[in-house]
LOBAVEX-474940 format. One record per atom (N, C-alpha, C): chain; atom name; x, y, z. Coordinates in nm, 2 decimals. Atoms other than C-alpha are relative to their C-alpha. Layout:
BEGIN
<pt><chain>A</chain><name>CA</name><u>X</u><v>Y</v><w>Z</w></pt>
...
This chain:
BEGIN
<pt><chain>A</chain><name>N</name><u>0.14</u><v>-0.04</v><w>0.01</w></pt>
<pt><chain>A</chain><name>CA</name><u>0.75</u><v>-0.10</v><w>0.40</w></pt>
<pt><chain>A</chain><name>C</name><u>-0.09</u><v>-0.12</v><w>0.04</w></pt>
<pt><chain>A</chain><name>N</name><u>0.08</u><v>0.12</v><w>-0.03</w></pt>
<pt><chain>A</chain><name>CA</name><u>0.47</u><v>-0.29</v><w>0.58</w></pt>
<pt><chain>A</chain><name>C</name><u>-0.15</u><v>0.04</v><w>-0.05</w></pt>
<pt><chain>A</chain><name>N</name><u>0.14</u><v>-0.02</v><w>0.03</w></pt>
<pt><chain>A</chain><name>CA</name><u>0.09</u><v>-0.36</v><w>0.45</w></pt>
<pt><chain>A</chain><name>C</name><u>-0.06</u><v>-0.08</v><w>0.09</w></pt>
<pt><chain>A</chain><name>N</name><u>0.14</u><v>0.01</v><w>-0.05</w></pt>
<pt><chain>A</chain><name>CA</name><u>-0.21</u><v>-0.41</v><w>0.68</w></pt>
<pt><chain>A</chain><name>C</name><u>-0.10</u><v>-0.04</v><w>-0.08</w></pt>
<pt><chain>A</chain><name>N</name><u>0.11</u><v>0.08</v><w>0.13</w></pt>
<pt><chain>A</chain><name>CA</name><u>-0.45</u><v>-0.64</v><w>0.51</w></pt>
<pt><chain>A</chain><name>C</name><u>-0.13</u><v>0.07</v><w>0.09</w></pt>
<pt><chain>A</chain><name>N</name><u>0.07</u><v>-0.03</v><w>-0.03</w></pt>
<pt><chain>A</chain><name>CA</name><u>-0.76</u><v>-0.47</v><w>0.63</w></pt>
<pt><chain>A</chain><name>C</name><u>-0.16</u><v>-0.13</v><w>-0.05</w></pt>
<pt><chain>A</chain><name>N</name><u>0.07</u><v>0.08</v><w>0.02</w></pt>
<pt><chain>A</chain><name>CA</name><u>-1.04</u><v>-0.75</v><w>0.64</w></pt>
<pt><chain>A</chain><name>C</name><u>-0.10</u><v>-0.10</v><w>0.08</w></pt>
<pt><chain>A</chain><name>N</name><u>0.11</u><v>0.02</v><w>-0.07</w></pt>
<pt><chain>A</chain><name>CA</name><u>-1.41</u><v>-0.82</v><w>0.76</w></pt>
<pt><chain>A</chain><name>C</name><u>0.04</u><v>-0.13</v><w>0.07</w></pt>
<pt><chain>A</chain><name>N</name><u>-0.06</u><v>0.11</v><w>-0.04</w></pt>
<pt><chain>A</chain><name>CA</name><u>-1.30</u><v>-1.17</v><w>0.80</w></pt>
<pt><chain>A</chain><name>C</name><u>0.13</u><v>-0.01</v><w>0.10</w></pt>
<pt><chain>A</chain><name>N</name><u>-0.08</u><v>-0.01</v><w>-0.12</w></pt>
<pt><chain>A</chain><name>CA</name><u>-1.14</u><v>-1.28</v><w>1.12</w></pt>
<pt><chain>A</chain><name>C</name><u>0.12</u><v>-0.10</v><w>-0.07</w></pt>
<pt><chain>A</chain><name>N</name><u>-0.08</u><v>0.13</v><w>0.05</w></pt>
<pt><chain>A</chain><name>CA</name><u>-0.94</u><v>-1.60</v><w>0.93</w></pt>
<pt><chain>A</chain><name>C</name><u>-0.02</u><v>0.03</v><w>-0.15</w></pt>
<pt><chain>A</chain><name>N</name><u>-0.04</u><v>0.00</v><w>0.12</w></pt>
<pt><chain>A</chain><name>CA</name><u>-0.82</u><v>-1.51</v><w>0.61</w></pt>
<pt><chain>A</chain><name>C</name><u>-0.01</u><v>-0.11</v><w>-0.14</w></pt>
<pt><chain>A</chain><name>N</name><u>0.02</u><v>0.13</v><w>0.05</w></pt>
<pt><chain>A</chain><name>CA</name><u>-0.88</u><v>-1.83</v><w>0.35</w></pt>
<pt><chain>A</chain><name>C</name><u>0.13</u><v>-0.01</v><w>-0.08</w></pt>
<pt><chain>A</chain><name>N</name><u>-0.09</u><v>-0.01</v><w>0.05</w></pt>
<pt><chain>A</chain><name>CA</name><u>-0.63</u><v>-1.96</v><w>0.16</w></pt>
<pt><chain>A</chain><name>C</name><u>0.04</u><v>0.07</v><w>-0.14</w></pt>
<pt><chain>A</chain><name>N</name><u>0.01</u><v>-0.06</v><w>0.11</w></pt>
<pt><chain>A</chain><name>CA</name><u>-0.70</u><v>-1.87</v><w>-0.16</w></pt>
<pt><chain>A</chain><name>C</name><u>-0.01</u><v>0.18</v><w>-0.03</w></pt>
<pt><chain>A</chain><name>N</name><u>-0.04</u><v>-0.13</v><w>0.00</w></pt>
<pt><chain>A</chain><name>CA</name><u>-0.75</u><v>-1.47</v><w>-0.07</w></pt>
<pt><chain>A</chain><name>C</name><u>0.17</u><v>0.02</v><w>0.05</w></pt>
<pt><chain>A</chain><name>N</name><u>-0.13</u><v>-0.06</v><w>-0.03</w></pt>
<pt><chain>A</chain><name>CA</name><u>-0.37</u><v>-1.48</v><w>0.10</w></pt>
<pt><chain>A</chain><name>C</name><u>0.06</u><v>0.03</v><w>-0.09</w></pt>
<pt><chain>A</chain><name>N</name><u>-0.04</u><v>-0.02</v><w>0.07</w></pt>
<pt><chain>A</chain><name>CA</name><u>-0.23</u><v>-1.60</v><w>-0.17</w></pt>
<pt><chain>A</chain><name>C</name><u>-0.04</u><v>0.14</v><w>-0.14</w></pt>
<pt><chain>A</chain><name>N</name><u>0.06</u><v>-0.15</v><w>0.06</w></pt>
<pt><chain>A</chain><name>CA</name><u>-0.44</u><v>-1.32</v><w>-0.37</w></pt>
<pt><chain>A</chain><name>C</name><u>0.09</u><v>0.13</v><w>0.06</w></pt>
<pt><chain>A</chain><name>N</name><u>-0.01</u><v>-0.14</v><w>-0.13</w></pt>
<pt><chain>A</chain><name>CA</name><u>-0.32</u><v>-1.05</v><w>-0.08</w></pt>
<pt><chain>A</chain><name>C</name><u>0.16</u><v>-0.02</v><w>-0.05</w></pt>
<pt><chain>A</chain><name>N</name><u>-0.12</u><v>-0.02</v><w>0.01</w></pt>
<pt><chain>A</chain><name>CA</name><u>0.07</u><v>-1.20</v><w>-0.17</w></pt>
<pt><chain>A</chain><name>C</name><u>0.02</u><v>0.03</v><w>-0.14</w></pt>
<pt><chain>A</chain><name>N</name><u>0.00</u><v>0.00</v><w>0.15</w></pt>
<pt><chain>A</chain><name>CA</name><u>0.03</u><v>-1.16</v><w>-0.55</w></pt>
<pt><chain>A</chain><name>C</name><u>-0.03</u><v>0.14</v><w>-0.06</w></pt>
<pt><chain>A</chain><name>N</name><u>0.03</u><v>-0.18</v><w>0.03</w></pt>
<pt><chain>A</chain><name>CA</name><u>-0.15</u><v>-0.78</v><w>-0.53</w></pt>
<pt><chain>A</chain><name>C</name><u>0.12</u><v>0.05</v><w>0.09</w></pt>
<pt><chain>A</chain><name>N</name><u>-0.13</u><v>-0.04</v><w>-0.06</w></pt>
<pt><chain>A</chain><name>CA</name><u>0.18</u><v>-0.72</v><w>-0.27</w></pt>
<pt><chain>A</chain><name>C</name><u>0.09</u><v>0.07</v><w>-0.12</w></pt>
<pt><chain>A</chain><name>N</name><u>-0.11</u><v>-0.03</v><w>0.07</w></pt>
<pt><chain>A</chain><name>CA</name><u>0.42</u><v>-0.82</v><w>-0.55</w></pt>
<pt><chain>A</chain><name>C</name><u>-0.05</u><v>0.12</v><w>-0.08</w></pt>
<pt><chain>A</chain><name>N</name><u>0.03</u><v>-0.11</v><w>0.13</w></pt>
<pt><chain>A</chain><name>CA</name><u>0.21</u><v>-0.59</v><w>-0.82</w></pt>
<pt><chain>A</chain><name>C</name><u>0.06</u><v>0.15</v><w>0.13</w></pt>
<pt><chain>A</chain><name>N</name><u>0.04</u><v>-0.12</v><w>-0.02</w></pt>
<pt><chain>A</chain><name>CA</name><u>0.18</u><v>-0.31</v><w>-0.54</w></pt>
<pt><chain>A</chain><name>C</name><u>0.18</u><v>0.08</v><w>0.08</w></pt>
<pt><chain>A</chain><name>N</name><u>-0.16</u><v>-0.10</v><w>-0.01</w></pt>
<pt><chain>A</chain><name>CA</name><u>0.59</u><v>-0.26</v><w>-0.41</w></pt>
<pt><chain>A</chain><name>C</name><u>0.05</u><v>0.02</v><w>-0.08</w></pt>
<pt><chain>A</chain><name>N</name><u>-0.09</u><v>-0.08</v><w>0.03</w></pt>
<pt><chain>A</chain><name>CA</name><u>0.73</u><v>-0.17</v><w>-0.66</w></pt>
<pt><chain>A</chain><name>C</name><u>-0.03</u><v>0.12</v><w>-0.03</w></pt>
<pt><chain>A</chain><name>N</name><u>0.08</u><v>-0.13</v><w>0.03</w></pt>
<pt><chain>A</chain><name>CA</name><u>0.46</u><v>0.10</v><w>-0.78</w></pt>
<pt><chain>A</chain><name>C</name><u>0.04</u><v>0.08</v><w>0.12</w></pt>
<pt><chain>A</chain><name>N</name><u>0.03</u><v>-0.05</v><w>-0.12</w></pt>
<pt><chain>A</chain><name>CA</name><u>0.45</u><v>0.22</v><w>-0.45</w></pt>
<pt><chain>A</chain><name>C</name><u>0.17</u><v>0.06</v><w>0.05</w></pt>
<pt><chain>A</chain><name>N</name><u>-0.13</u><v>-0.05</v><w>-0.06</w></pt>
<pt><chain>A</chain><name>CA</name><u>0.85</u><v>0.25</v><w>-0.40</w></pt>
<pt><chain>A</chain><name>C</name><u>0.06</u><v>0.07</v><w>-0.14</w></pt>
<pt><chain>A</chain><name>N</name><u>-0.03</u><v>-0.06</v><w>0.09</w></pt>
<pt><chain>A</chain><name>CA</name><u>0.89</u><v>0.38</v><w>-0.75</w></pt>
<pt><chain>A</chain><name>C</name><u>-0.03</u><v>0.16</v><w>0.07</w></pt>
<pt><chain>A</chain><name>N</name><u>0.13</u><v>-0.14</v><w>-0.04</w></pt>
<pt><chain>A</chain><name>CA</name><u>0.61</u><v>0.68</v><w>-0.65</w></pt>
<pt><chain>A</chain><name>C</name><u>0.13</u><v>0.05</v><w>0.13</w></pt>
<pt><chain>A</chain><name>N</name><u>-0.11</u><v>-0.07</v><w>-0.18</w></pt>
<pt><chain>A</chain><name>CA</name><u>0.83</u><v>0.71</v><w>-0.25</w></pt>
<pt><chain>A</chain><name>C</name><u>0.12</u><v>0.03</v><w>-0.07</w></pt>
<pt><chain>A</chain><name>N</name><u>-0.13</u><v>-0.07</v><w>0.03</w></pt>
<pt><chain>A</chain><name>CA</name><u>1.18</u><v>0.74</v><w>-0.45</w></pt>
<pt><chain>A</chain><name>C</name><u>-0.04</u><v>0.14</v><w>-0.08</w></pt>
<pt><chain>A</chain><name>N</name><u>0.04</u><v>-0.12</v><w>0.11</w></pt>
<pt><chain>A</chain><name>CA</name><u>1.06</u><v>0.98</v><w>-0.74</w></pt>
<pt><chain>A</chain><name>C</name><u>-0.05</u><v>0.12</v><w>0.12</w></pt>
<pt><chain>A</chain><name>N</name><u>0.03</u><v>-0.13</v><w>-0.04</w></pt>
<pt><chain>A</chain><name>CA</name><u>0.93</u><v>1.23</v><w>-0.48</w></pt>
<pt><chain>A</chain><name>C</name><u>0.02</u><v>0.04</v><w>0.15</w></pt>
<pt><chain>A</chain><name>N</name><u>-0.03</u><v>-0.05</v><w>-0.12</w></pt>
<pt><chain>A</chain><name>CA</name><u>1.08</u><v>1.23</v><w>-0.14</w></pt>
<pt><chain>A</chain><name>C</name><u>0.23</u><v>-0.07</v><w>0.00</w></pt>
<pt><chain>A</chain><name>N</name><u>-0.16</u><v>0.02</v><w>0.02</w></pt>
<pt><chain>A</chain><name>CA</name><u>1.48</u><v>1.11</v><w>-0.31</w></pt>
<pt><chain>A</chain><name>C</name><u>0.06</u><v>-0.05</v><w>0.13</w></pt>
<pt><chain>A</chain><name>N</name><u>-0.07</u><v>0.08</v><w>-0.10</w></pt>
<pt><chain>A</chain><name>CA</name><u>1.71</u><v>1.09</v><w>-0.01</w></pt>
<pt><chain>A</chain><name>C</name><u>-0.09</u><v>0.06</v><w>0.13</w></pt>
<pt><chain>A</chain><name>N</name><u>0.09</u><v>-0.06</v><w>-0.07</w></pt>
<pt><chain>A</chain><name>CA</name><u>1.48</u><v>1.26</v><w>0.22</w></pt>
<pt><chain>A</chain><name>C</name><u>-0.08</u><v>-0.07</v><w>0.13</w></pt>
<pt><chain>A</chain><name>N</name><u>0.08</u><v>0.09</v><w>-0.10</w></pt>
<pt><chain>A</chain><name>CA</name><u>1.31</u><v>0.95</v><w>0.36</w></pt>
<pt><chain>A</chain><name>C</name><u>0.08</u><v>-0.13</v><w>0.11</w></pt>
<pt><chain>A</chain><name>N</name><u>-0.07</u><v>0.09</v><w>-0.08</w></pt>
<pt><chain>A</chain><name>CA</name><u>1.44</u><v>0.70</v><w>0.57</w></pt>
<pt><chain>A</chain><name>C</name><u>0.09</u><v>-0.11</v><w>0.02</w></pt>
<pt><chain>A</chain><name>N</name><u>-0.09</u><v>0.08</v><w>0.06</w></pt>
<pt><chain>A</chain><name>CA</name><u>1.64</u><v>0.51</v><w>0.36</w></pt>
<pt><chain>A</chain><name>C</name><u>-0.04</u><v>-0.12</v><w>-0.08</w></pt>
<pt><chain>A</chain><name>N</name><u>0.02</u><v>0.12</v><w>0.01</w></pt>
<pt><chain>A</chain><name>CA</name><u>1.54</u><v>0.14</v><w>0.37</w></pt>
<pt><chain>A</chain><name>C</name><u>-0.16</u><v>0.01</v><w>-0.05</w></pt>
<pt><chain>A</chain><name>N</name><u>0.14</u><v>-0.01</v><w>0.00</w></pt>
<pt><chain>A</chain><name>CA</name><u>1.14</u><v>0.25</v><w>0.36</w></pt>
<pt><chain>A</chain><name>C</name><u>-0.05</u><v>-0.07</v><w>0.07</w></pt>
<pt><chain>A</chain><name>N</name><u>0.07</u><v>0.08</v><w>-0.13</w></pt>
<pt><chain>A</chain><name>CA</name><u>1.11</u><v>0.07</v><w>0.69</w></pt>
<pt><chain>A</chain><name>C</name><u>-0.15</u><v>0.03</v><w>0.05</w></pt>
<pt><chain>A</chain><name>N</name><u>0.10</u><v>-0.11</v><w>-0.13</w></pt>
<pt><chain>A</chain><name>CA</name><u>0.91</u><v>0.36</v><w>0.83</w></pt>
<pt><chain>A</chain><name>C</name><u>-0.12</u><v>0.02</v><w>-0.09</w></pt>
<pt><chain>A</chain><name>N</name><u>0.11</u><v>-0.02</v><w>0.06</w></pt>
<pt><chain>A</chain><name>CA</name><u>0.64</u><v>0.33</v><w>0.54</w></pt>
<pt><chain>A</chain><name>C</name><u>-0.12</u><v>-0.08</v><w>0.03</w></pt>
<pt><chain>A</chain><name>N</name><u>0.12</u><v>0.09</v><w>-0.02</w></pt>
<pt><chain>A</chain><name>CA</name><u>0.29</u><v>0.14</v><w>0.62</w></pt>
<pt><chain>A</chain><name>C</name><u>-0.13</u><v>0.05</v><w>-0.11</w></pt>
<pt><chain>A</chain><name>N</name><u>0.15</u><v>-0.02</v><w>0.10</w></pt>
<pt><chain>A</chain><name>CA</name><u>0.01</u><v>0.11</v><w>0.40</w></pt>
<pt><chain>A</chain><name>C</name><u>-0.09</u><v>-0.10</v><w>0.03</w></pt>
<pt><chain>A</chain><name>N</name><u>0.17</u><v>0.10</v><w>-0.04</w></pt>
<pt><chain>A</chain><name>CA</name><u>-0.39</u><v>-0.01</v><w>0.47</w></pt>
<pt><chain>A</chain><name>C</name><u>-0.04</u><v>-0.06</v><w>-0.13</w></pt>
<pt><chain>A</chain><name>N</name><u>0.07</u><v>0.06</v><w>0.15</w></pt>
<pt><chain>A</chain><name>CA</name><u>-0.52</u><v>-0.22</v><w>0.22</w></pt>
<pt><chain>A</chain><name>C</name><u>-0.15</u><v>-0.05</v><w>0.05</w></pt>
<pt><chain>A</chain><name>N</name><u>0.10</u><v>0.04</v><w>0.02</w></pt>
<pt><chain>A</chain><name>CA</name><u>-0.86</u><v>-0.26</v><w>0.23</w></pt>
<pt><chain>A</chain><name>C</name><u>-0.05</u><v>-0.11</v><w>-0.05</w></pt>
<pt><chain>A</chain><name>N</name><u>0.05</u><v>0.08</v><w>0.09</w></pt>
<pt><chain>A</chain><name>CA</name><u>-0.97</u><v>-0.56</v><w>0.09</w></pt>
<pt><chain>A</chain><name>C</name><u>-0.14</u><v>0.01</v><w>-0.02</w></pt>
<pt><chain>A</chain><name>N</name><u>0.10</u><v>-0.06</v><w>0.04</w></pt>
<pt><chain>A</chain><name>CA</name><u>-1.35</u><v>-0.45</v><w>0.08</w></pt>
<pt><chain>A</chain><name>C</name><u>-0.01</u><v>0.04</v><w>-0.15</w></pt>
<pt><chain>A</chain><name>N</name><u>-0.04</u><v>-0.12</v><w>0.14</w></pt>
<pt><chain>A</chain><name>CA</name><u>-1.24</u><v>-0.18</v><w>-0.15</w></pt>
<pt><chain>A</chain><name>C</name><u>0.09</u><v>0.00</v><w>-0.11</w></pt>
<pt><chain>A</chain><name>N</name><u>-0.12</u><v>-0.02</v><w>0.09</w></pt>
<pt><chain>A</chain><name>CA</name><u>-0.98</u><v>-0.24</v><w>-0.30</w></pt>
<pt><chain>A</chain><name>C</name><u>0.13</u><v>0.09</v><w>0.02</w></pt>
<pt><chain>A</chain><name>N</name><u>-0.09</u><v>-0.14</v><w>-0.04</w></pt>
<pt><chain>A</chain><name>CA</name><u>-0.83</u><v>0.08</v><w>-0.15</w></pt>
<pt><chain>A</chain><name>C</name><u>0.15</u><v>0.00</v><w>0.07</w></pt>
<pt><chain>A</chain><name>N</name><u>-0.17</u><v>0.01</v><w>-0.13</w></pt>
<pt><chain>A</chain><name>CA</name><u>-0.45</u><v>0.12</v><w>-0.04</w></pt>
<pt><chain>A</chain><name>C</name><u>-0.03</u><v>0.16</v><w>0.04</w></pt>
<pt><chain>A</chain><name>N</name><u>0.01</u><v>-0.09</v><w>-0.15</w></pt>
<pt><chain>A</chain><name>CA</name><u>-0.42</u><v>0.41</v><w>0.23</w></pt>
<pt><chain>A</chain><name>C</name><u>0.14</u><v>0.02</v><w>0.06</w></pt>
<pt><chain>A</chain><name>N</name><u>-0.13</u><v>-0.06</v><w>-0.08</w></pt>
<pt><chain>A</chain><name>CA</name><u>-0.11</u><v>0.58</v><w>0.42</w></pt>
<pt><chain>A</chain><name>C</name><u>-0.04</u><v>-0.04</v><w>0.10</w></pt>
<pt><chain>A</chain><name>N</name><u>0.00</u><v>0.04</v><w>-0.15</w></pt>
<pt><chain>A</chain><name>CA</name><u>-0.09</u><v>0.39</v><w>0.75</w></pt>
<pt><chain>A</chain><name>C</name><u>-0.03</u><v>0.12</v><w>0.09</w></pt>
<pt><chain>A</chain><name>N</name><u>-0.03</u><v>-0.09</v><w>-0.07</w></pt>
<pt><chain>A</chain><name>CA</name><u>-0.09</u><v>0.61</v><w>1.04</w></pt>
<pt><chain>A</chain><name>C</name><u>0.11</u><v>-0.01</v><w>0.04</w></pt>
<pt><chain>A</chain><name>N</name><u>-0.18</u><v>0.03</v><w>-0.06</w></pt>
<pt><chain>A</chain><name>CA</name><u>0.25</u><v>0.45</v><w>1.17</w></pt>
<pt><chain>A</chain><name>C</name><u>0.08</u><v>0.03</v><w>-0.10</w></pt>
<pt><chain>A</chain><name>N</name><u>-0.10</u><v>-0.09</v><w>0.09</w></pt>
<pt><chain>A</chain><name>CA</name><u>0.39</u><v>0.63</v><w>0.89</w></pt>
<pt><chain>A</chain><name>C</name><u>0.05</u><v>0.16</v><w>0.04</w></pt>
<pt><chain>A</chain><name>N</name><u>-0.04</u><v>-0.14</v><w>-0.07</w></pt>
<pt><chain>A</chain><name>CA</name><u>0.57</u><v>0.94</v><w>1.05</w></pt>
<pt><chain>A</chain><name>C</name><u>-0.07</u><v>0.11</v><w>-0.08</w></pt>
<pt><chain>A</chain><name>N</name><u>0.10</u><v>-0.11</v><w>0.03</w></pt>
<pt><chain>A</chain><name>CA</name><u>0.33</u><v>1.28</v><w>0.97</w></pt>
<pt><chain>A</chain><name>C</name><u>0.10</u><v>0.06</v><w>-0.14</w></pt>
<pt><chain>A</chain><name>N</name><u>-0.08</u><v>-0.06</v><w>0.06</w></pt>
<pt><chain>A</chain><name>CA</name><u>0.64</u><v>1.44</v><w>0.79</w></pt>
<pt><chain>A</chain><name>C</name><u>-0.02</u><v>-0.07</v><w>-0.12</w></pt>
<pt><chain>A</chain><name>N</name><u>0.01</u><v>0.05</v><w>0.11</w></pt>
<pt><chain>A</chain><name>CA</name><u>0.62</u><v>1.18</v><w>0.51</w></pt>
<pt><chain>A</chain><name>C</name><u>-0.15</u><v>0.01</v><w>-0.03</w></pt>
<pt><chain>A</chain><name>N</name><u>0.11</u><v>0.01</v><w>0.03</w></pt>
<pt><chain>A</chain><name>CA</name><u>0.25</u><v>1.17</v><w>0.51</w></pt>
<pt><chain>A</chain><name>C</name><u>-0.04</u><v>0.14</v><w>-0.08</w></pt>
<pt><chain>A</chain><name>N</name><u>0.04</u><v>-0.09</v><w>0.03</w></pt>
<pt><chain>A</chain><name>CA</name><u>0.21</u><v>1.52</v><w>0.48</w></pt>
<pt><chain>A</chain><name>C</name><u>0.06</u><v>0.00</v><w>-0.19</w></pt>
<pt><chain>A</chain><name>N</name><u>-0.05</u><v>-0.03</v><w>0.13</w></pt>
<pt><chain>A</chain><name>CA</name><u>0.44</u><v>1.51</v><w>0.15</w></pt>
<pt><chain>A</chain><name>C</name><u>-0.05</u><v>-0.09</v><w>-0.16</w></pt>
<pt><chain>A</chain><name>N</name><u>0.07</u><v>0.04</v><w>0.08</w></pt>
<pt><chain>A</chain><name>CA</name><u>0.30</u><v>1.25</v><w>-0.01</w></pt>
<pt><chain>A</chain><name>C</name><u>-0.14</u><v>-0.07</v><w>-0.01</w></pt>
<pt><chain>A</chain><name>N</name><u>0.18</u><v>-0.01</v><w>-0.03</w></pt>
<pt><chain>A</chain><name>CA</name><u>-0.09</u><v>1.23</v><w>0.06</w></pt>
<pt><chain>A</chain><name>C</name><u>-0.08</u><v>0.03</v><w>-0.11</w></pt>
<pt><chain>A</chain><name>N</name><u>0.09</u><v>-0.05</v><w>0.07</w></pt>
<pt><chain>A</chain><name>CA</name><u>-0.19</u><v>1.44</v><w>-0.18</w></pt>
<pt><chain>A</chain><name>C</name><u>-0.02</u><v>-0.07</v><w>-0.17</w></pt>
<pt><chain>A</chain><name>N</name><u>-0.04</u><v>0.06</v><w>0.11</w></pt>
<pt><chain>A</chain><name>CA</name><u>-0.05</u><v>1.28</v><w>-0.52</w></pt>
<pt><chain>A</chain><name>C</name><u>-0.04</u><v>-0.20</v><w>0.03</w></pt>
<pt><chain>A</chain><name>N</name><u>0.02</u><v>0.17</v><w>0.03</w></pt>
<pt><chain>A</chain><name>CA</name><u>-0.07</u><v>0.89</v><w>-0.35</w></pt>
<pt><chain>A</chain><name>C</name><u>-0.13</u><v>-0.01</v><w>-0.04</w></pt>
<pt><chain>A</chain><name>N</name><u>0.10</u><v>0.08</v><w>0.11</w></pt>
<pt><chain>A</chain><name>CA</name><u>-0.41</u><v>0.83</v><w>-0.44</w></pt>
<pt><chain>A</chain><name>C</name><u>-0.02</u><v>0.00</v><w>-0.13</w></pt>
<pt><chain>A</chain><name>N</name><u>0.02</u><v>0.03</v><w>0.11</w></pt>
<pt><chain>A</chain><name>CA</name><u>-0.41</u><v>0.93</v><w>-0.76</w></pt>
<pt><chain>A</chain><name>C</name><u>0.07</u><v>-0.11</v><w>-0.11</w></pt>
<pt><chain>A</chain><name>N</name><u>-0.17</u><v>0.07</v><w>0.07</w></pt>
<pt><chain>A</chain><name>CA</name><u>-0.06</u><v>0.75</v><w>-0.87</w></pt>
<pt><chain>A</chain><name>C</name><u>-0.05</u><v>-0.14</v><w>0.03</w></pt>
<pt><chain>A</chain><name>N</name><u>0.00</u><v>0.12</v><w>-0.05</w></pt>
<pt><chain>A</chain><name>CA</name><u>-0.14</u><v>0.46</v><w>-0.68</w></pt>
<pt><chain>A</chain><name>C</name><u>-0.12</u><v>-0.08</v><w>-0.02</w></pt>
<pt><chain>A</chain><name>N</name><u>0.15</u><v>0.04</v><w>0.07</w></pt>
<pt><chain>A</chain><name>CA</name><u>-0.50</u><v>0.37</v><w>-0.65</w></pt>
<pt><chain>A</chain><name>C</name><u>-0.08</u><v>0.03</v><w>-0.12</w></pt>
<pt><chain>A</chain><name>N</name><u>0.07</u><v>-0.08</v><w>0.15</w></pt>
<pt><chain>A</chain><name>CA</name><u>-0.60</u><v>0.55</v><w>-0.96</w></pt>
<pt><chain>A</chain><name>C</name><u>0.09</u><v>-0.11</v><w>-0.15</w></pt>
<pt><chain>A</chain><name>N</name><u>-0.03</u><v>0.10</v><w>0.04</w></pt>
<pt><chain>A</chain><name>CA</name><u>-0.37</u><v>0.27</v><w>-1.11</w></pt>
<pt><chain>A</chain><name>C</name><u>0.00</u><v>-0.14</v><w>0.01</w></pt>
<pt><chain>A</chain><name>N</name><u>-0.01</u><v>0.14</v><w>-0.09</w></pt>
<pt><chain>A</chain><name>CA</name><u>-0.43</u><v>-0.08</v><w>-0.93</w></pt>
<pt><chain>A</chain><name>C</name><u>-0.05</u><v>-0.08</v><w>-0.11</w></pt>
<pt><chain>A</chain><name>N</name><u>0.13</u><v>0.11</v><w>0.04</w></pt>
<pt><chain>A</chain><name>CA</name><u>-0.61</u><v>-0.41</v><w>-1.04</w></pt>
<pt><chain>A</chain><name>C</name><u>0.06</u><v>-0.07</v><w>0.06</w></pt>
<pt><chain>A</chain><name>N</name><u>0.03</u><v>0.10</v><w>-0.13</w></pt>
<pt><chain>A</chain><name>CA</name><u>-0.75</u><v>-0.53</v><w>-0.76</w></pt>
<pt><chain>A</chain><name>C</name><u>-0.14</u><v>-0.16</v><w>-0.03</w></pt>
<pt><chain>A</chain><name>N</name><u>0.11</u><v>0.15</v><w>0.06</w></pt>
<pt><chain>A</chain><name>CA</name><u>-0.99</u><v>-0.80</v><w>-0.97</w></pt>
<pt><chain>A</chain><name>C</name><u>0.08</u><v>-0.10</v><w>0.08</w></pt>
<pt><chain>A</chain><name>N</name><u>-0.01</u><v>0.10</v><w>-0.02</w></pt>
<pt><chain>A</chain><name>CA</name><u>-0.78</u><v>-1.05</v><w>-0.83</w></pt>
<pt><chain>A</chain><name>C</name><u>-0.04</u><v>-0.04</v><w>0.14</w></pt>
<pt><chain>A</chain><name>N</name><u>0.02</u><v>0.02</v><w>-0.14</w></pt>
<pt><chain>A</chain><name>CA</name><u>-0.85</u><v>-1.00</v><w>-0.45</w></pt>
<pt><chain>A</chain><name>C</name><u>-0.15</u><v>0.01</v><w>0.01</w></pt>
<pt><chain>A</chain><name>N</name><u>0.13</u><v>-0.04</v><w>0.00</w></pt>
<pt><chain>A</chain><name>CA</name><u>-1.25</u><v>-0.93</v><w>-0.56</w></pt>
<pt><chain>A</chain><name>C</name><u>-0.04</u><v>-0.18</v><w>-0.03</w></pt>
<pt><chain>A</chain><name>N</name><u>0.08</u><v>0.15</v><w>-0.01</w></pt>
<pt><chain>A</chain><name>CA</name><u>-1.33</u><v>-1.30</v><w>-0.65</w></pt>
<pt><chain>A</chain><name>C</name><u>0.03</u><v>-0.11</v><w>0.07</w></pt>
């Protein structure tokens, strides 16, 4: 699984990366918990083929587009509630 730091800023600072690798740890396992529970052996194995947008703005994570349609379609409807409907993104806001 890859994340796209999505961010107005052209040069990242130090202090948000480390933020950006710290919301990472919180957000693969949630994220690969949610992909096993509801697509089982179905998906591509490794979860190579998964991408997700992170907004830093928002806070918002997002289904890549480089995520093949077949998976998107399956789980679209349920990821934002599961996922973003649970975060804490305080630490990438200050």
């Amino acid at each position: 699984m890859k994340f796209n730091w999505k961010s107005p800023e052209k040069e990242m600072s130090e202090k948000l990366k480390k933020a950006c690798i710290d919301f990472e740890y919180e957000l693969r396992p949630k994220i690969t918990k949610f992909l096993l529970e509801r697509l089982d052996t179905e998906c591509c194995g490794d979860l190579t083929c998964f991408y997700f947008d992170v907004d830093l703005n928002s806070g918002w994570v997002g289904i890549g587009s480089e995520t093949p349609q077949e998976y998107i379609d399956k789980i679209q409807v349920d990821f934002d509630n599961e996922i973003n409907g649970n975060l804490n993104f305080s630490a990438l806001a200050s």
